[in-house]
Every structure is written in structure tokens, then in C-alpha cells.
C-alpha positions as CSV (number, residue, x, y, z in Angstrom):
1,X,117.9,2.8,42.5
2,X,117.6,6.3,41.6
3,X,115.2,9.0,40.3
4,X,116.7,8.7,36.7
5,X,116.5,4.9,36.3
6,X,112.6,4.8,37.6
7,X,109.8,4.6,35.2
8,X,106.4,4.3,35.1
9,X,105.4,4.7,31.1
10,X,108.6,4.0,30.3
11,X,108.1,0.4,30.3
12,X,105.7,1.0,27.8
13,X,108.8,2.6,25.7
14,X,111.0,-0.6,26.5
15,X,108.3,-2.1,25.2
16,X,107.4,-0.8,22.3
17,X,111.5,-1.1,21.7
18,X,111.5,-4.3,21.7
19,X,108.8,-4.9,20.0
20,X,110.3,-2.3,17.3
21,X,113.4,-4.5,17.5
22,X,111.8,-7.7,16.3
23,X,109.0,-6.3,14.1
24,X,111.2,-3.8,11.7
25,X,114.4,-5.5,11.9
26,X,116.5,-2.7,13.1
27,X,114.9,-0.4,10.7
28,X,115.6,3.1,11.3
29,X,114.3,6.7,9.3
30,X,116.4,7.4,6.0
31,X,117.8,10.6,6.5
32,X,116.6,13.7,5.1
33,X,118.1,14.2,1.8
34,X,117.6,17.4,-0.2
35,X,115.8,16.5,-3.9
36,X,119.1,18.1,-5.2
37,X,121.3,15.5,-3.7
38,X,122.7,12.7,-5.5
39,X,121.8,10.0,-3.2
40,X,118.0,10.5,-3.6
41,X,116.8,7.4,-4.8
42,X,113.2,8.6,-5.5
43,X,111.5,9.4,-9.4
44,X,112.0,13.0,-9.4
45,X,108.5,14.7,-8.8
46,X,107.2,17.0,-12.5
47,X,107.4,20.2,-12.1
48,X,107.3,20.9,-8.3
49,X,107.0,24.8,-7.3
50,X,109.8,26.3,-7.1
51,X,110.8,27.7,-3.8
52,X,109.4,25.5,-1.3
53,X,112.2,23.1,0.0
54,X,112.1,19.4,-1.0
55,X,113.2,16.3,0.2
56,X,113.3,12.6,0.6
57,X,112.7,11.6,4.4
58,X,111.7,8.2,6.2
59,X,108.3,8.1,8.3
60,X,107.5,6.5,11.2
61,X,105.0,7.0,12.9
62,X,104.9,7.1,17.2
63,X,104.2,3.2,18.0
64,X,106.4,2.2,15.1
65,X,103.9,0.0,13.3
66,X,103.6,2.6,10.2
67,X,107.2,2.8,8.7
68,X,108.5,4.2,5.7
69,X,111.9,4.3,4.5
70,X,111.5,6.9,2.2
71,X,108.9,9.5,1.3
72,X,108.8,12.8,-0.7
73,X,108.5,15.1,1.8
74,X,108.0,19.0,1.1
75,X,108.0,22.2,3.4
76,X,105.6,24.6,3.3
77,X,107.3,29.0,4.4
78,X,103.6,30.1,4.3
79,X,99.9,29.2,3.8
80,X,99.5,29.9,0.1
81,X,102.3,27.6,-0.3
82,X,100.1,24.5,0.9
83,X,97.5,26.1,-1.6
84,X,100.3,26.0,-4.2
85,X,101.4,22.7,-3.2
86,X,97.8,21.2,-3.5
87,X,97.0,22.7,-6.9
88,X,100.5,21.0,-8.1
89,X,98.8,17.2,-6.2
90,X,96.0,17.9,-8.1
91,X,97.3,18.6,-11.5
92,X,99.8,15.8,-11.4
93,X,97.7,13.5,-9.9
94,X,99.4,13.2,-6.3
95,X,98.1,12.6,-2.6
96,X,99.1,15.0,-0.1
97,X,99.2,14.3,3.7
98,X,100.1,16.5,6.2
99,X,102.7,15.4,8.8
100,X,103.3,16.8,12.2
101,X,104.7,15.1,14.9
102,X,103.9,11.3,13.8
103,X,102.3,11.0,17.2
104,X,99.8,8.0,16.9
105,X,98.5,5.0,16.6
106,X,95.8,5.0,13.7
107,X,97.1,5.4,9.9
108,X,95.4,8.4,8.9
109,X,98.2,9.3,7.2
110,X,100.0,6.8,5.7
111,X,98.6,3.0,5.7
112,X,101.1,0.5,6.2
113,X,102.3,-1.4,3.5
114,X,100.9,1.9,1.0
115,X,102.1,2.5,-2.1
116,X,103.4,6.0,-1.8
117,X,105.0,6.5,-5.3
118,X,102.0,9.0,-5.7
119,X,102.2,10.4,-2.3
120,X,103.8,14.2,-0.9
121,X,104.1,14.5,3.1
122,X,103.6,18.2,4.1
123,X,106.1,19.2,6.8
124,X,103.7,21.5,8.9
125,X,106.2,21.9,11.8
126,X,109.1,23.7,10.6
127,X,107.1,27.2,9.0
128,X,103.6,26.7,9.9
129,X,104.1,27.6,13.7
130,X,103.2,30.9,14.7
131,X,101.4,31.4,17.9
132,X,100.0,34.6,18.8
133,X,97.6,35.5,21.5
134,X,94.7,37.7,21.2
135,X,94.0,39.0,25.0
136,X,90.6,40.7,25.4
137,X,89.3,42.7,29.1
138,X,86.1,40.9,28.5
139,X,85.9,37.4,30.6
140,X,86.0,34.6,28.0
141,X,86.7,36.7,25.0
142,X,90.5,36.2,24.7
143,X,91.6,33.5,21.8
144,X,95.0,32.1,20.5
145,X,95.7,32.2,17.3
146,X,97.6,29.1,15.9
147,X,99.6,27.9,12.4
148,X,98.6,24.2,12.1
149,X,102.4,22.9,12.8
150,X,101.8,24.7,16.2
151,X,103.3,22.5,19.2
152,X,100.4,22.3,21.6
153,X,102.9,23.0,23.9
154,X,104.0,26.4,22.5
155,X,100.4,27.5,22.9
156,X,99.7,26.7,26.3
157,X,103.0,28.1,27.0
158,X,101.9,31.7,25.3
159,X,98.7,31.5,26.7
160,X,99.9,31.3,30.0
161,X,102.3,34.0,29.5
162,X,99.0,36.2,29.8
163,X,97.3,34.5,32.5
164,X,95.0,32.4,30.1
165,X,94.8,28.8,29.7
166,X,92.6,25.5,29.1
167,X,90.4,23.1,31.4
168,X,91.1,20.4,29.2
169,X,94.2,19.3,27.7
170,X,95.9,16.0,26.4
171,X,98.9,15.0,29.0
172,X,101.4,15.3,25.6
173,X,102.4,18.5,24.9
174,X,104.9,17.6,21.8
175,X,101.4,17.5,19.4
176,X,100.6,19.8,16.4
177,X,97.4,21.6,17.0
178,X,96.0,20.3,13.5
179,X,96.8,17.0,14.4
180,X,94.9,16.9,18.0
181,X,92.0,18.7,16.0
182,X,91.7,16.5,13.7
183,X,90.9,13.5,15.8
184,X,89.2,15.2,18.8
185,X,92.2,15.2,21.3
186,X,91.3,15.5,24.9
187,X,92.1,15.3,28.4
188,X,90.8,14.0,31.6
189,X,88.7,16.8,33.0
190,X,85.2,16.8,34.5
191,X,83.9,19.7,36.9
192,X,83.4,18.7,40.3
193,X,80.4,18.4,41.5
194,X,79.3,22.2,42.2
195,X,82.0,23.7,40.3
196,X,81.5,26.8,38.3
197,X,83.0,26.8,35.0
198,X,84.9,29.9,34.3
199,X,84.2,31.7,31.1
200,X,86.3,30.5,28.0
201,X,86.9,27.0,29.5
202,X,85.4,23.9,28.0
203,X,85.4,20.7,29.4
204,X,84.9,18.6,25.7
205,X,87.5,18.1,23.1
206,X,89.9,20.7,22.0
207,X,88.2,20.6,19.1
208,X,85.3,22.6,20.9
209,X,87.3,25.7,21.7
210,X,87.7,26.2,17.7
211,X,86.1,29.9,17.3
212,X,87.4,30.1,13.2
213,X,89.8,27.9,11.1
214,X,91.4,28.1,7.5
215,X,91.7,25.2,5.2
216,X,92.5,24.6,1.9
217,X,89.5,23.6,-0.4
218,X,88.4,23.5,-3.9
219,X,86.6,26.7,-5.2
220,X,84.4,25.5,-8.4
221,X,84.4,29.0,-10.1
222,X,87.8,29.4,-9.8
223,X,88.9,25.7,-10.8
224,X,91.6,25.4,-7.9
225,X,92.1,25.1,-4.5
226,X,92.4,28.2,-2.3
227,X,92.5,28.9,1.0
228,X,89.6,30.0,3.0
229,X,88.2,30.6,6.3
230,X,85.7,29.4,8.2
231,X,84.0,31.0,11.5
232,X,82.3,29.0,14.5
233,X,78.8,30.3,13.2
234,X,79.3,28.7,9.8
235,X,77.8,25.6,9.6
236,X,80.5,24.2,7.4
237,X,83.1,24.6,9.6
238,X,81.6,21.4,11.8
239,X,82.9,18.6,9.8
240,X,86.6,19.9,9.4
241,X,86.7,20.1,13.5
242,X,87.4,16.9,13.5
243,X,88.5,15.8,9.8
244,X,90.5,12.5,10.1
245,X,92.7,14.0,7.6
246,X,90.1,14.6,5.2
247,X,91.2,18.2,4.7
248,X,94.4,20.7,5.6
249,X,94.3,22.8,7.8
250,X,96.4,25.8,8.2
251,X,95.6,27.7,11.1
252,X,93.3,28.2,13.9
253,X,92.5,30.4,16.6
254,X,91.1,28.9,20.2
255,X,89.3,30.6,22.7
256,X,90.7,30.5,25.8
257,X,89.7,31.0,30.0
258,X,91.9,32.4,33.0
259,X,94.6,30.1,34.0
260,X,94.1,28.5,37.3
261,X,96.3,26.5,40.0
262,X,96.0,22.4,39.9
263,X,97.1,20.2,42.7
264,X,98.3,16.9,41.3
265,X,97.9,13.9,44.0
266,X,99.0,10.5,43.2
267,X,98.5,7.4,45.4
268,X,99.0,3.5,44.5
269,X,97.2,1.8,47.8
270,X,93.6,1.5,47.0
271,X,92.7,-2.1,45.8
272,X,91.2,-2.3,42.5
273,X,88.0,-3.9,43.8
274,X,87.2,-0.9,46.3
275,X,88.4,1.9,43.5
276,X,86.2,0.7,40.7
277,X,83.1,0.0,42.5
278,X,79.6,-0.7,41.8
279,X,77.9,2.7,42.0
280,X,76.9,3.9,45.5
281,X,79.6,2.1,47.1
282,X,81.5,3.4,50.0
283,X,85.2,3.9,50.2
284,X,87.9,5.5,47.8
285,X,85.8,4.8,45.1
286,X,86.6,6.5,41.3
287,X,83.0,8.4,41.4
288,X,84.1,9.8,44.7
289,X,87.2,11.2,43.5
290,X,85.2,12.8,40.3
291,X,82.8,13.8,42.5
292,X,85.2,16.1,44.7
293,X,87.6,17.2,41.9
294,X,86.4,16.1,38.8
295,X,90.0,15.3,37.1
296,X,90.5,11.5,37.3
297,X,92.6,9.1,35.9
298,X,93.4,5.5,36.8
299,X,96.4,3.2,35.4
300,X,95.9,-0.5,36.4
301,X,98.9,-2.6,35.8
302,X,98.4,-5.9,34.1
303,X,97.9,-8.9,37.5
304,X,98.4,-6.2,40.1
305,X,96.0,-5.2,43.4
306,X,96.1,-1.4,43.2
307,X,95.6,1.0,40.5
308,X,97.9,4.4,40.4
309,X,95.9,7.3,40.9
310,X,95.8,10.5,39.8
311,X,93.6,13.2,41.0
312,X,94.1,16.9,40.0
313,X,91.8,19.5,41.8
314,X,91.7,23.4,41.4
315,X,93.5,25.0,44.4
316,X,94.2,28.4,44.5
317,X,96.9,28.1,47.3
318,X,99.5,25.9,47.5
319,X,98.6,23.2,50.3
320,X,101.9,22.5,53.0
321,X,101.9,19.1,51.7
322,X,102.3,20.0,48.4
323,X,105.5,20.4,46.2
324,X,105.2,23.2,43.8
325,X,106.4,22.7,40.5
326,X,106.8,25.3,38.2
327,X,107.5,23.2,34.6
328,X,105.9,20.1,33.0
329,X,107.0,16.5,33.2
330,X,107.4,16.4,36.6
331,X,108.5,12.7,36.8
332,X,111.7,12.1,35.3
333,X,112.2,8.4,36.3
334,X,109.1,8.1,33.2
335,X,111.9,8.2,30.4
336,X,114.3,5.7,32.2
337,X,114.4,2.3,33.1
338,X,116.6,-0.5,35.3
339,X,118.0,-3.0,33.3
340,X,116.1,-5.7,34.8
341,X,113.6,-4.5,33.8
342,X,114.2,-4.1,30.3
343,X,115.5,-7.4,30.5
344,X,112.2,-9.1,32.0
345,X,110.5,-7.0,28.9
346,X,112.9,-8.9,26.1
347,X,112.0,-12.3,27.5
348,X,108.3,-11.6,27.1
349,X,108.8,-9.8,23.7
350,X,110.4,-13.0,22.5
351,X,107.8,-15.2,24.0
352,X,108.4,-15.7,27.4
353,X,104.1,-14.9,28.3
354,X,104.4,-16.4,31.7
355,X,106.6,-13.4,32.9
356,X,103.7,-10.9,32.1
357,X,102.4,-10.9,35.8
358,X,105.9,-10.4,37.3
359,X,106.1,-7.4,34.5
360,X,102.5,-5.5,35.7
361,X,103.7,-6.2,39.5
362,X,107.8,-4.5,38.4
363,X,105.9,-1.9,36.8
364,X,103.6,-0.8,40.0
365,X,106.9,-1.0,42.2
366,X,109.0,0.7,40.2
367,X,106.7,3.6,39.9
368,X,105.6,3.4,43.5
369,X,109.7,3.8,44.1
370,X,109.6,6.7,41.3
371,X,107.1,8.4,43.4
372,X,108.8,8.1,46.9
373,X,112.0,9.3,45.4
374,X,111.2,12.2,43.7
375,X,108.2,13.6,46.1
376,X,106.3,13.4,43.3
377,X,103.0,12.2,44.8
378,X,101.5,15.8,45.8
379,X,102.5,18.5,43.4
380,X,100.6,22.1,43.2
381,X,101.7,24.4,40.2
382,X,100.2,26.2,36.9
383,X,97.2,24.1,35.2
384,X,100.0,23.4,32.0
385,X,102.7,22.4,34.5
386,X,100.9,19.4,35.9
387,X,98.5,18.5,33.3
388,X,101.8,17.5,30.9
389,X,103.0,14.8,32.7
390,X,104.2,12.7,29.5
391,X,107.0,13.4,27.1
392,X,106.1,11.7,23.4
393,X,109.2,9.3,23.8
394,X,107.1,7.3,26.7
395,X,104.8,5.4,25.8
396,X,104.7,3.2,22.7
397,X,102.7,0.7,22.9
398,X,99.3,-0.5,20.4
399,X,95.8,0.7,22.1
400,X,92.8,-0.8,22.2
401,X,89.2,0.4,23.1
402,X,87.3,3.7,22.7
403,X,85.2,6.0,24.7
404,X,81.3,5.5,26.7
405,X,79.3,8.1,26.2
406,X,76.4,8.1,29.2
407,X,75.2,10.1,31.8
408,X,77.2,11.3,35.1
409,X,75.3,9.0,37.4
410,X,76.9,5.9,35.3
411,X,80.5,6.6,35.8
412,X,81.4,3.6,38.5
413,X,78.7,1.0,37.0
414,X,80.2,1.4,33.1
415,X,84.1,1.4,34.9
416,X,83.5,-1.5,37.1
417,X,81.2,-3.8,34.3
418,X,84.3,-3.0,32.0
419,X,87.4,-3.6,34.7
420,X,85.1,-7.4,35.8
421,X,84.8,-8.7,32.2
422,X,88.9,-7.2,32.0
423,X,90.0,-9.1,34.9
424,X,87.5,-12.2,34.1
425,X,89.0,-12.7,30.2
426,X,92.9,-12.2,31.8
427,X,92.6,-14.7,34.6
428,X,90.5,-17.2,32.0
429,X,93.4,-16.7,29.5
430,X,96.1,-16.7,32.2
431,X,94.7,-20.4,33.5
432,X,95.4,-21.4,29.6
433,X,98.9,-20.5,29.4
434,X,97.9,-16.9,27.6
435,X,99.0,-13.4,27.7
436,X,97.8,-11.4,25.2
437,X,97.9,-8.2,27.0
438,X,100.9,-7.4,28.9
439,X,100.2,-3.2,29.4
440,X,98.0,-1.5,31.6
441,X,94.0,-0.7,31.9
442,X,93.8,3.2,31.5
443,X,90.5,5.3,32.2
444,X,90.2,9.2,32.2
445,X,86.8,11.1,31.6
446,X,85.5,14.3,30.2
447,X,82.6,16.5,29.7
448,X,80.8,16.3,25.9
449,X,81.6,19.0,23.0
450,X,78.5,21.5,25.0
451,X,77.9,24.5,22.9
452,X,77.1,27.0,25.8
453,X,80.8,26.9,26.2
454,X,81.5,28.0,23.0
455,X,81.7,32.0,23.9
456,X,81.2,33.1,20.1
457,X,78.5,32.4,18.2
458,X,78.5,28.6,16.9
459,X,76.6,26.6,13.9
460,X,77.0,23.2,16.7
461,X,79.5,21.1,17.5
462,X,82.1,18.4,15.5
463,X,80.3,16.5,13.1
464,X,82.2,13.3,13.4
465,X,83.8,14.3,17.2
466,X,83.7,11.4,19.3
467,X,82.2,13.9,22.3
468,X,79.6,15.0,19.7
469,X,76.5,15.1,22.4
470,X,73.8,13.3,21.1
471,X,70.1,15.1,20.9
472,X,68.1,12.5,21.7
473,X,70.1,11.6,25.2
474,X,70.6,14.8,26.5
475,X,71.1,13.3,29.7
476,X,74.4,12.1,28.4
477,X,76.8,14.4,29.2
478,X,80.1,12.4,30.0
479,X,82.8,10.6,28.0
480,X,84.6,7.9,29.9
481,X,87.8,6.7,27.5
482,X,89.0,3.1,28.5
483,X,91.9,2.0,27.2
484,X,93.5,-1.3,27.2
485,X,97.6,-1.3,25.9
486,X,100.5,-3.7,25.1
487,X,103.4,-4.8,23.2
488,X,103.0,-4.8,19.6
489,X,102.8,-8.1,17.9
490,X,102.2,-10.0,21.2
491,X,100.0,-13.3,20.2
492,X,96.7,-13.0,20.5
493,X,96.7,-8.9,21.0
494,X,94.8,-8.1,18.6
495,X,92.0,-10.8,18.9
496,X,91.4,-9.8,22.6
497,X,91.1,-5.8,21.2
498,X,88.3,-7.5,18.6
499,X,86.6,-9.2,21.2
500,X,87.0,-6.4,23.8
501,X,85.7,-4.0,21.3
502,X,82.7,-5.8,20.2
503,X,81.4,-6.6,24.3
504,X,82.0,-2.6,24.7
505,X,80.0,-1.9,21.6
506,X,77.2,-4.4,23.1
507,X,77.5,-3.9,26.5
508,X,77.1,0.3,26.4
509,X,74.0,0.6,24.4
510,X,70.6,1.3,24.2
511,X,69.3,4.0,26.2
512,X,72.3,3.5,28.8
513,X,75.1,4.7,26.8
514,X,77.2,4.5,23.4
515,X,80.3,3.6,22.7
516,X,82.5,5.2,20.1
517,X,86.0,4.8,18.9
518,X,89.0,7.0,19.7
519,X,90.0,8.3,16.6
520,X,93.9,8.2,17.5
521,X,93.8,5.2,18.7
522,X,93.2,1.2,17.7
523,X,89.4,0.4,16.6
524,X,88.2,-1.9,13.5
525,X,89.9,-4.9,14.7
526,X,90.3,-8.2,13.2
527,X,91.7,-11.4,15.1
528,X,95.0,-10.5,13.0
529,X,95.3,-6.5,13.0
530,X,93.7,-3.3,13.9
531,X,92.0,-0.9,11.1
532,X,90.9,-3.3,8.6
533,X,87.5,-5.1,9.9
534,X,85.4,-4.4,7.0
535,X,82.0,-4.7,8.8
536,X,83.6,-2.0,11.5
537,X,84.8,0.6,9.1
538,X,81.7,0.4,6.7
539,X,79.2,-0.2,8.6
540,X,79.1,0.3,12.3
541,X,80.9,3.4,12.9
542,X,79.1,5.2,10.5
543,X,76.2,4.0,11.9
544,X,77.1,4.8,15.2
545,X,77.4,8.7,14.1
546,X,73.9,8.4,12.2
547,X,72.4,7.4,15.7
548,X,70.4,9.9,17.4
549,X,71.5,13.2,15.4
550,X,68.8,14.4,12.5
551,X,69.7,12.8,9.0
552,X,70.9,16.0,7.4
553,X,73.8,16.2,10.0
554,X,75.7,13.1,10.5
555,X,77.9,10.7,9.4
556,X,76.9,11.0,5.9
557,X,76.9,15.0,5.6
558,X,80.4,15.2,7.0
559,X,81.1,12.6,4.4
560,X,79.6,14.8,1.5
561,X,81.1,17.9,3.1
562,X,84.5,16.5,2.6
563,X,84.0,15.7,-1.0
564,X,82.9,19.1,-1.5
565,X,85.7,20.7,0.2
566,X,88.0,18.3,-1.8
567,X,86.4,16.6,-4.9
568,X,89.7,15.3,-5.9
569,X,90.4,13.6,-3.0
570,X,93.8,14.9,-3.0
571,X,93.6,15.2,1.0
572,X,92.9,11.3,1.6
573,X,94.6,7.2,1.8
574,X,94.0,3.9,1.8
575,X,92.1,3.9,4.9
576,X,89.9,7.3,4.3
577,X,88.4,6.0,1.4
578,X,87.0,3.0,2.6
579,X,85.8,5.2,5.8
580,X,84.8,8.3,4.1
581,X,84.1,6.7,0.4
């Protein structure tokens, strides 16, 4: 077996194939037609500004539960074309929603089944791109400046053409910058225990290292919307750091910290028991990884013994055992798999359940193999080059679960409460003949959206951020994301995501912790789908940002904020306006 025909997440992508295959019928993405082409099949749109290219595209979005065969889609040269654009939406009585790279699970831009007669997709990746770095002497001071359509991989890429760089990053790096701000994207990075942060780096969401933005909103003495900007020290900039898609945003500049050297080690031996361990326990436990390098994550295969690890700590010199890498995606075998494999995944997909154990234990050893032949398990190279470990065409699966917000202290008792009731509910289900997840446990962690690393002057963090500290716990100062993933459509997915989501809500309460949804990902669950419970999306979550935080700065505000910033809810869906009525 080779390099090339190893994968690790690229099960997930055989899986979400398959799952594709069956659930859309062989459905693929109309091609992009020009509005002057005879084949368009859409109503023509009235009186569309001239000059900014037109055209009738499919959408899908990443998982391929969202699909659209066809959809006016327009693309922008410039900012005050988007301001152009939204003034036509609102005289003619259209939605606008911008589209990036489609990279998600959560319809915050389309809603499945939407009617989107009435709807204009705003291509922000082919114009609105531009990435320019703004390098100061002073430590901390330096910034990127970035057009929403930005690939978060062109930035980091720029920044570390000056020595610059982030602490925290998502392991994707084919994402538009407005699209990872606008639901909080993050990474997997803590400090270790003792470690000084350096100046410019934060450890919370990318969202955080926002220092000014420009959106388009609705000026009432002008009677149109117009483009403005919005500093850090403005108080209104808070709720459109993390918008849901409530507003557009054009472009925004980042601050940024020196780049540093990460070594990347990987390991697949430790039993699951031993790794997620009550607190205090001795061995190669998860808090004593955090503890000595801060950047954990652990993937735990569905009926398997031992997670995969991966640890990244800051090393300044490359270590003899280490293979220095000087790109991302350092493990090719990710985008490739065996036939047998793929083969064992179509029996499951069409209802062969049984075979889900054999699947999790194929997975481990096909990535433990990955490993071995590529000499991928120790790597050392530039913070970019081994924090992107994932190409967007991996993983495609439907997630459920969220993030724990609690103190440092709690980090093995909230991952070993949640990994017991996980293995419990799969063994109880498994003695009934019942699969319902067939993809791996994930957990990564991170610090909160903390204002003293902001280095300009800031009004306070993300309204509506999931790593929004809250006042009243300032102890709490650690996000733990849990994931749970499988195939889409699988029986009886979606009612363990409802039930798992409603013992995390219980279970990490009080004055222990919270528990918040991922914005990107599946929350709101029913027995039947994700995104539709109507108690979840009008009740709880908002309640769970009115918790703790003073009553003229939460849930509601951002709420009102938006409305402001858009009274004619031109910048909104099906979904929005039962979230953010």
C-alpha cells in the first residue's frame, strides 16, 4: 500500500461520497452560464448594474447537504460595487448572500429546500482578494490587511513572507477571511503552562485579532447603503465580528505576532482510557500534553483502543528526530483511499451498520500505515506549514456538538465525562443492532476572545463569539470544542446529535462551565435534522449569550445592532430570521 492510497480524513470524504451519491442522486453544480447566454433558464433580474459580471451558477455547499442547481450569482471588481449591488437588493426587493468557498456545515447562506427566486449570491473570491501587509518595528504593531474573498491561506502565506504570523489558526487554509469571521473560526492552541505569549498573538478566535473592518450598512440620512468602517475601539464593530451572515463584509485588517517554529508529533498507541483521564491522573494523559505544549488535538475512531494524537509545541530548532517540512498538507495519503476501503464505506452507506466497527478499526490502521510511510509522525517547520494539515476536499462529513467553556483546571474531567457517556450510548446502541455514528470523536482547545491581546485599543470582544469570556466566570478561560462526525443520512444520526447536544448543554453548566454551539457546525437538532429545533434556535441559544454578560450587551443588542446596520434585512435567510428575528 503506498503513500498516495493512505488516508486518514479521507474516509471522511468516501464518506460523505457516498452519502452524496445516495442523497442528491448524482446531482452535480450547473455550470456557470453568463446572464447573456441563451441557455440561462432563470427570470432575468430588473435592471441589474451594469458592469459587474452576472451569472447563473449551482451551489453546493462543503458536506453536500445544501445544493442548488441554479442560482443568480454576481461578481463584485470592487467594494462600492457590493454597495451598488445592495442598493439594487434593496430597491427590487432581493436577498443578497455572500459566497466564498461553500466551506460548511450550517446554512447561513442558503437553507435547503429555500426558495431563491428572490435571492443574489455575491462571488467574493474572484475580485475581493487583495492582501497586503502592514509591517511595523514596534513588537505587535504589524497588521494584514485583507479583501473579504481573501483565502486564509494567501494571508498567512504574506504574513509569513515578513516574518509575521498567528498562534491560532483553523487546520483549513482554502477559507475566505469573511467567512471564518463570521462564525468565530479557530484553532487548537493553548499556551503551555509558563509560556509567554508574544506580542500580537492571540490565542481566541480569529475573530479577536480584528483591529478595524468595513461593511456595508444602511445610512438613514442618506437613504442607502454605503460602505463604512469600523475600528476595534468602536463599540459597534463587536457584533459584526462574528455576524452569522447578518451583514457583508468587505475587508479587514488583522493584527499579527512574529512567526515561530512548530514541531508536529503524532502518535496512535495511547489507550483511550489512559489519554482522557479523570483529572490528576498519571500517564500520557491529554491535560499533560496541554500542560507541556498547549496545542492538542485528539481523533478517536469510532470502536477503536487508541486515539491519534497530535501535539504541536514551539521549538526554535529543529530536533534530530524531526522531519522538516517546509509547505502545508504534509500527509498526502489524507486525499486518497484503497479500494477496500471505499468499498467497506458503500456497504455501510447502504445499510450494512454492523460493518461500522471494522470501518473506525480500517481507519486507525490505515492512518497508522499513512504515518509510518511518509515519516510523518515528527515534523518541525514554519507555524503555517504544520498547522494546515487539511485540504477542504477531506473531510465531508455532518458534525455534531459545540464548545465547553470552563476553567483550565477542568480540561481532563469535562473530556473524560463527555468520551464515558460517548463510549456508554455506542456500546448500548451497538448491543441493539445500532450505528448511528460511524466517524470519529474529535477534541481541540483554545484560549477565550481575551482583550489584553488585542494590541490596539478595543470597545470588548465578539458579541455573539462562541469564545466571548463571560464576566461573571472570569476564571473561565478555555474553550474545549468536542465534535462528534458521520455519514450523512445514516439512521438515527441526527437523534444521537439531539440527545448528545442536550446531555452537553446539561452536563456543562452551572458554575462549572457552559456549553455553546459551534457556529459552523451542526446545533439545533431534531430527532430528524439539524438547524430546525424550534425551542434551540429561539430560546436557548439566545439565552445562553444573555447569561452572565450585562443586559445592554448580549444576545439581544447584537440582535438590534444588525437591524440597524441593515433594516431591510437584505443581508439575511430562512434560518437568520428565526435566529436573529
Amino acid at each position: 500500500m503506498t503513500a498516495q492510497e493512505l488516508s486518514r480524513r479521507g474516509f471522511l470524504a468516501a464518506a460523505a461520497a457516498g452519502a452524496a451519491a445516495l442523497t442528491t442522486l448524482g446531482w452535480t453544480p450547473a455550470h456557470a452560464l453568463p446572464s447573456s447566454d441563451a441557455r440561462v433558464t432563470l427570470p432575468p433580474l430588473p435592471a441589474f448594474p451594469e458592469g459587474i459580471p452576472l451569472s447563473q451558477q449551482g451551489y453546493e455547499n462543503w458536506v453536500k447537504e445544501i445544493v442548488f442547481d441554479e442560482v443568480w450569482t454576481c461578481a463584485p471588481a470592487t467594494a462600492e460595487d457590493v454597495v451598488r449591488v445592495a442598493n439594487w437588493a434593496h430597491t427590487n426587493g432581493y436577498r443578497l448572500r455572500p459566497r466564498g468557498t461553500m466551506h460548511g456545515w450550517s446554512p447561513l447562506t442558503l437553507v435547503p429546500g429555500q426558495n431563491v427566486d428572490k435571492v443574489l449570491l455575491v462571488d467574493t473570491l474572484s475580485h475581493l482578494n487583495h492582501v497586503v501587509v502592514n509591517q511595523s518595528v514596534e513588537p505587535g504593531r504589524s497588521t494584514v490587511t485583507a479583501g473579504g474573498g481573501a483565502m486564509l491561506m494567501a494571508v498567512l502565506t504574506e504574513l509569513e513572507k515578513h516574518g509575521l504570523g498567528w498562534a491560532n489558526s483553523p487546520a483549513i487554509g482554502e477559507l475566505s477571511i469573511a467567512g471564518i469571521l463570521a462564525i468565530d473560526a479557530h484553532g487548537a492552541t493553548l499556551p503551555a503552562d509558563g509560556e509567554t505569549v508574544l506580542p500580537g498573538a492571540s490565542f481566541g478566535s480569529i475573530s479577536n485579532l480584528v483591529t478595524k473592518l468595513t461593511a456595508v450598512v444602511w445610512d438613514t440620512g442618506r437613504g442607502e447603503y454605503v460602505l463604512r468602517e469600523f475600528t476595534r475601539a468602536d463599540p459597534g464593530i463587536r457584533p459584526l465580528l462574528t455576524h452569522l451572515g447578518r451583514t457583508f463584509v468587505t475587508e479587514v485588517t488583522l493584527q499579527a505576532g512574529p512567526n515561530y517554529r512548530l514541531r508536529c508529533q503524532s502518535s496512535t498507541d495511547i489507550p483511550w482510557r489512559e489519554l482522557f483521564a479523570p483529572a490528576g491522573s498519571a500517564g500520557r494523559t491529554f491535560e499533560s500534553f496541554v500542560a507541556k505544549s498547549g496545542r492538542v488535538e485528539a481523533i478517536w475512531f469510532p470502536f477503536t483502543d487508541t486515539p491519534y494524537l497530535k501535539v504541536w509545541t514551539p521549538t526554535p530548532t529543529k530536533p534530530s528526530k524531526s522531519r522538516e517540512v517546509t509547505g502545508p498538507y504534509n500527509y498526502p495519503y489524507s486525499d486518497n483511499l484503497p479500494k477496500p476501503v471505499t468499498d467497506l464505506l458503500g456497504q455501510i452507506v447502504n445499510g450494512a451498520g454492523a460493518l461500522t466497527p471494522l470501518f473506525g478499526q480500517t481507519q486507525l490502521a490505515t492512518f497508522k500505515a499513512g504515518l509510518a510511510a511518509t515519516n510523518g509522525a515528527d515534523l518541525w517547520g514554519w507555524s503555517k506549514d504544520v498547522q494546515f494539515y487539511l485540504r477542504a476536499t477531506t473531510l465531508r462529513m455532518t458534525a455534531g456538538g459545540g464548545v465547553v467553556i470552563t476553567k483550565r483546571s477542568n480540561i481532563a474531567r469535562v473530556i473524560n465525562e463527555f468520551v464515558t457517556w460517548h463510549n456508554k450510548r455506542q456500546q448500548e446502541l451497538k448491543a441493539k443492532g445500532k450505528y448511528p455514528i460511524n466517524g470519529p470523536f474529535e477534541v481541540r482547545l483554545c484560549g477565550l476572545d481575551d482583550q489584553s491581546e488585542v494590541t490596539v485599543e478595543t470597545a470588548g470582544p465578539p458579541t455573539i463569539s462562541a469564545l466571548r469570556p463571560r464576566p461573571d466566570h472570569p476564571e473561565w478561560d478555555t474553550a474545549i470544542w468536542m465534535n462528534v462526525v458521520g455519514v450523512p443520512g445514516t439512521p438515527g444520526m441526527a437523534a444521537y446529535f439531539r440527545e448528545m447536544e442536550r446531555f452537553m448543554r446539561a452536563n456543562y453548566s452551572g458554575d462549572y462551565a457552559t456549553f455553546r454551539p459551534e457556529w459552523a457546525k451542526g446545533w439545533a437538532f431534531t430527532d430528524q435534522a439539524a438547524f430546525v429545533d424550534a425551542e434551540t434556535i429561539g430560546t436557548v441559544i439566545p439565552q445562553t449569550y444573555r447569561a452572565g454578560v450585562p443586559s445592554g450587551d448580549n444576545w439581544d443588542s447584537a440582535g438590534a445592532a444588525f437591524n440597524a446596520y441593515d433594516p431591510h434585512r437584505i443581508f439575511t435567510n430562512p434560518l437568520l430570521d428565526r435566529l436573529l428575528p
